[in-house]
C-alpha positions in Angstrom: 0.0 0.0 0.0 1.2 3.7 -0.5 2.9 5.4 2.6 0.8 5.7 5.5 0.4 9.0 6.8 1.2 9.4 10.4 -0.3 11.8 13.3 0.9 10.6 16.8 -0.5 11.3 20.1 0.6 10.2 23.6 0.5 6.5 24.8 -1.6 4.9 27.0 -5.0 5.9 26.0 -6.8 3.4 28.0 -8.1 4.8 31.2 -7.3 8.2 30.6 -10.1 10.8 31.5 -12.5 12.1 28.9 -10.6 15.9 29.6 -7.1 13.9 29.1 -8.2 12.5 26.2 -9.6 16.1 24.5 -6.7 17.3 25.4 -4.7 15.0 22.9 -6.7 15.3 20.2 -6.8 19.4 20.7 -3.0 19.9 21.7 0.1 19.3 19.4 1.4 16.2 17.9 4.9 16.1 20.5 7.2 14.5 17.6 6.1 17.6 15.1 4.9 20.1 17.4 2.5 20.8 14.9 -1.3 20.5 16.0 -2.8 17.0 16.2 -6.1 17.6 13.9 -4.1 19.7 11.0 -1.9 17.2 11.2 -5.2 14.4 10.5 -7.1 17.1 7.9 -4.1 17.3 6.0 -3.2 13.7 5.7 -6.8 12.8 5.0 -7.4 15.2 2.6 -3.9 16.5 0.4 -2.9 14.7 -2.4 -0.7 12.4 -2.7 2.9 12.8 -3.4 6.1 10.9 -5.0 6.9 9.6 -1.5 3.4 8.6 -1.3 3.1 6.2 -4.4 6.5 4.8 -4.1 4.6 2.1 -2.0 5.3 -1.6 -0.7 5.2 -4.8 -1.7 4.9 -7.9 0.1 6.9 -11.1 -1.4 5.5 -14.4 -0.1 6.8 -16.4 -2.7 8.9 -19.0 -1.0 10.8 -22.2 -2.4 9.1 -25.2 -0.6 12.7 -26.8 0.0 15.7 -25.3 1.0 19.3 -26.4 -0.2 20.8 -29.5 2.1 23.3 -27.9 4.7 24.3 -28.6 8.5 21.6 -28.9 11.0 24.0 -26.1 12.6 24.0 -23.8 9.4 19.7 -24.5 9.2 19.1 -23.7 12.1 20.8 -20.0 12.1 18.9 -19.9 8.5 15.4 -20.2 10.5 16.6 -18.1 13.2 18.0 -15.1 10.7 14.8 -15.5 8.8 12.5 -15.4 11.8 10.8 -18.8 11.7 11.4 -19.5 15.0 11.2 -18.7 18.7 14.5 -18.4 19.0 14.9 -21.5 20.4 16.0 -24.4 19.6 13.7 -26.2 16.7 13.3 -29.4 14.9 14.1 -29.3 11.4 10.8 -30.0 9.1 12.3 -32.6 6.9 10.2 -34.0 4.8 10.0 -37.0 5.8 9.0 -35.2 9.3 6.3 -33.3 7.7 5.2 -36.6 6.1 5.0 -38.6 9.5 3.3 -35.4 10.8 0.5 -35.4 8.0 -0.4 -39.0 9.1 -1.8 -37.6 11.9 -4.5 -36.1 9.5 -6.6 -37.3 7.2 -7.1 -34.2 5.1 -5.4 -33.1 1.9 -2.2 -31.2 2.4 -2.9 -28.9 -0.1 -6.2 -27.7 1.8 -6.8 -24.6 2.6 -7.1 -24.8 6.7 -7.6 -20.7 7.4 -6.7 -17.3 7.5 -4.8 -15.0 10.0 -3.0 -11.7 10.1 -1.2 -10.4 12.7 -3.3 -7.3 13.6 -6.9 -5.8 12.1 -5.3 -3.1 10.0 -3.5 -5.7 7.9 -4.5 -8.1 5.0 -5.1 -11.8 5.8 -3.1 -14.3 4.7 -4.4 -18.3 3.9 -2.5 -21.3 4.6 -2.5 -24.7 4.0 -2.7 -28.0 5.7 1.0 -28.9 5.1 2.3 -25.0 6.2 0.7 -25.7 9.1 2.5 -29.0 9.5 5.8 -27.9 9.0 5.5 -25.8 12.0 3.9 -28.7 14.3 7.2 -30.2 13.4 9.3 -27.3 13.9 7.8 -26.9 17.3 8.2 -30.6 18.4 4.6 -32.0 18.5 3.5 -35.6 18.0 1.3 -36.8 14.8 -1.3 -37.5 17.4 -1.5 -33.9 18.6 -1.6 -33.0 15.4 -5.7 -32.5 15.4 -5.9 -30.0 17.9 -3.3 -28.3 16.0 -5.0 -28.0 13.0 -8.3 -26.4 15.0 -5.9 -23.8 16.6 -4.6 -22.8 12.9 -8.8 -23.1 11.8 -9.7 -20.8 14.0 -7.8 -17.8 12.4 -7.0 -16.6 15.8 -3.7 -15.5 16.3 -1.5 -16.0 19.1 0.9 -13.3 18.1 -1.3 -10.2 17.8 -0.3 -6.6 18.2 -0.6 -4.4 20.9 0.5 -1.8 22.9 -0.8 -3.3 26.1 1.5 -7.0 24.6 -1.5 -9.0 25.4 -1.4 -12.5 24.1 -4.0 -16.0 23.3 -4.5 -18.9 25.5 -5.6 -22.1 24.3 -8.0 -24.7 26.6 -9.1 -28.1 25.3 -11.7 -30.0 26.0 -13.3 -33.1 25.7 -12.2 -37.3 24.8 -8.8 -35.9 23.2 -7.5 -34.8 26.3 -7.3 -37.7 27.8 -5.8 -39.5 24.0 -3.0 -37.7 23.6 -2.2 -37.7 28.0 -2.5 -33.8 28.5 -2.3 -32.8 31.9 -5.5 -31.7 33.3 -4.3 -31.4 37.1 -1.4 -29.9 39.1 0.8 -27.7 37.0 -2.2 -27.5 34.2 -0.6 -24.6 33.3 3.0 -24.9 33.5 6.0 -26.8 31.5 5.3 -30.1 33.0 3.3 -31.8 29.9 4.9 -32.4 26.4 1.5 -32.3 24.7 0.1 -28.9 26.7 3.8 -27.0 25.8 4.6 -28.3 22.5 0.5 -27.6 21.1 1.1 -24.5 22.7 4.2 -23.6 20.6 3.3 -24.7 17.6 0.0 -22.5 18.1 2.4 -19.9 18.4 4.6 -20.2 15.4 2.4 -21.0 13.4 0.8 -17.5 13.8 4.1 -16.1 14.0 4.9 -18.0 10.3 1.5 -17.8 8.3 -0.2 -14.7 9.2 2.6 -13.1 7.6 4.9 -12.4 10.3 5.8 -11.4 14.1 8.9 -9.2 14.1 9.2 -6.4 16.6 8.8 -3.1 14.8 7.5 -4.2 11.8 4.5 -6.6 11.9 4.7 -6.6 15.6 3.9 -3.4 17.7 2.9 -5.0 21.5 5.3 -2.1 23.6 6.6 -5.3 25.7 5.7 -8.3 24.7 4.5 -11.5 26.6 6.4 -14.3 28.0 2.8 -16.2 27.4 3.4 -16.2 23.7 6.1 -19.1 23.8 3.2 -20.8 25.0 -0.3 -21.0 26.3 -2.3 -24.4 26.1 -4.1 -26.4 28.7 -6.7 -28.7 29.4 -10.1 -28.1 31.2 -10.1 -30.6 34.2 -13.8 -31.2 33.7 -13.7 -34.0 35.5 -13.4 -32.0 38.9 -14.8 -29.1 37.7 -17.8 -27.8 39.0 -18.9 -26.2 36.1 -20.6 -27.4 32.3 -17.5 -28.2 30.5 -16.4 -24.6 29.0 -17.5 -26.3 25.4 -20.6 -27.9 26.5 -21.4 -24.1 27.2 -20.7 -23.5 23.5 -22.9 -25.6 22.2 -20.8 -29.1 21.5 -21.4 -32.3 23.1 -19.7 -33.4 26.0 -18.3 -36.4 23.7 -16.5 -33.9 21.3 -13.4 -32.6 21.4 -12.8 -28.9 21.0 -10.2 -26.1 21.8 -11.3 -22.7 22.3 -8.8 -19.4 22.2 -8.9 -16.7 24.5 -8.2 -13.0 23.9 -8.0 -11.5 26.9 -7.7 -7.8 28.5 -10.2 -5.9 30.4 -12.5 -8.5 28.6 -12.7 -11.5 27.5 -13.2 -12.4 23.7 -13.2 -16.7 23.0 -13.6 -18.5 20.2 -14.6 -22.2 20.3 -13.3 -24.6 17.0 -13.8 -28.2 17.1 -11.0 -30.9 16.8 -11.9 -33.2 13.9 -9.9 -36.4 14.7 -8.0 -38.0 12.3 
């Protein structure tokens, strides 16, 4: 798109006063020291310039294999390219990718969903094998590879932008649970469960790597970031709960399998996706 014209005002604007915020929008921009609404009439309204159309463009052609190479030399590739989490990863070989797909019974060329990193910016679609590759990179099991695959459906992203560096949580529920041995009891929500962490990393790379990208200052803007966004997935204990099973409240049957995502920060937004398995 053509050069975005800027007019800045003061940060935070949540729970400033209504006189607060008037005064932002009737004082002067503090980078330009020009007044805030000139600054938004002009942009809105002057024509456009050179600088304006000399515009961007994204590239997201990609070769779908890279060049054999060290493990060492592949893994600085990923981490110079920003396909990881900065830590270590398994390489998606393909053979991996292929043992991965097994855990899935639909096409890898299938179109699985849509996700951008933030509202402003256009959506991008991805596939069933994409989404694949990064269950692999992040160290997940053909068998959690379901739940991954409803994550990825639900075009929620786990790597959102904010200034307030908020982040998504994951909760599953139903049969699956209990199949693929997640933890649903003490330490629910720590690093104690290969099934809760590594679901809960792919979640997050996958957002990272097919919503067209999470890199600070560019298609990521939360002010501080979140130490959640390595990873955020746990099970409902329904068992011991005292409570309808949080999907049972969303209309599924207490013999289905879902995972719902969270969006959270002075409210809670959740989204509910079933888990087809196989």
């Amino acid at each position: 798109m053509p050069r975005t014209r800027q007019a800045y005002v003061p940060q935070p604007v949540v729970d400033l006063s209504r006189a607060e915020l008037r005064a932002y929008i009737e004082g002067s921009d503090p980078i330009s020291g020009r007044p805030f609404m000139q600054e938004v009439i002009e942009a809105l309204t002057s024509p456009l310039d050179a600088e304006d159309l000399t515009g961007l463009s994204f590239d997201r052609s990609a070769p779908r294999l890279l060049s054999p190479d060290s493990e060492e030399n592949l893994q600085q590739l990923f981490l110079q390219n920003y396909w990881t989490d900065y830590l270590p990863i398994t390489l998606p070989t393909e053979e991996r990718v292929a043992a991965m797909l097994k855990g899935t019974s639909h096409a890898p060329d299938a179109i699985v969903g849509r996700m951008r990193p933030t509202s402003f910016r256009e959506f991008w679609e991805y596939t069933v094998e994409k989404v694949a590759v990064n269950a692999v990179i992040a160290g997940t099991r053909p068998e959690y590879f379901p739940v991954i695959l409803a994550l990825a459906a639900s075009g929620s992203t786990a790597k959102s932008s904010s200034t307030t560096s908020m982040t998504n949580m994951a909760v599953v529920n139903g049969p699956i649970r209990h199949e693929i041995r997640m933890n649903c009891g003490i330490g629910a929500l720590g690093p104690y469960n290969h099934a809760s962490v590594t679901i809960g990393r792919a979640y997050a790379l996958l957002s990272q790597n097919l919503q067209g990208g999470s890199v600070p200052g560019e298609t990521y803007m939360g002010t501080l970031g979140n130490g959640l966004s390595y990873s955020a997935c746990f099970a409902e204990n329904e068992e011991r709960s005292p409570w309808e099973p949080l999907h049972v409240q969303k209309g599924f049957k207490s013999t289905d399998s879902a995972v719902s995502v969270f969006f959270g920060l002075r409210y809670v937004q959740e989204k509910a996706h079933p888990v087809v398995p196989g």
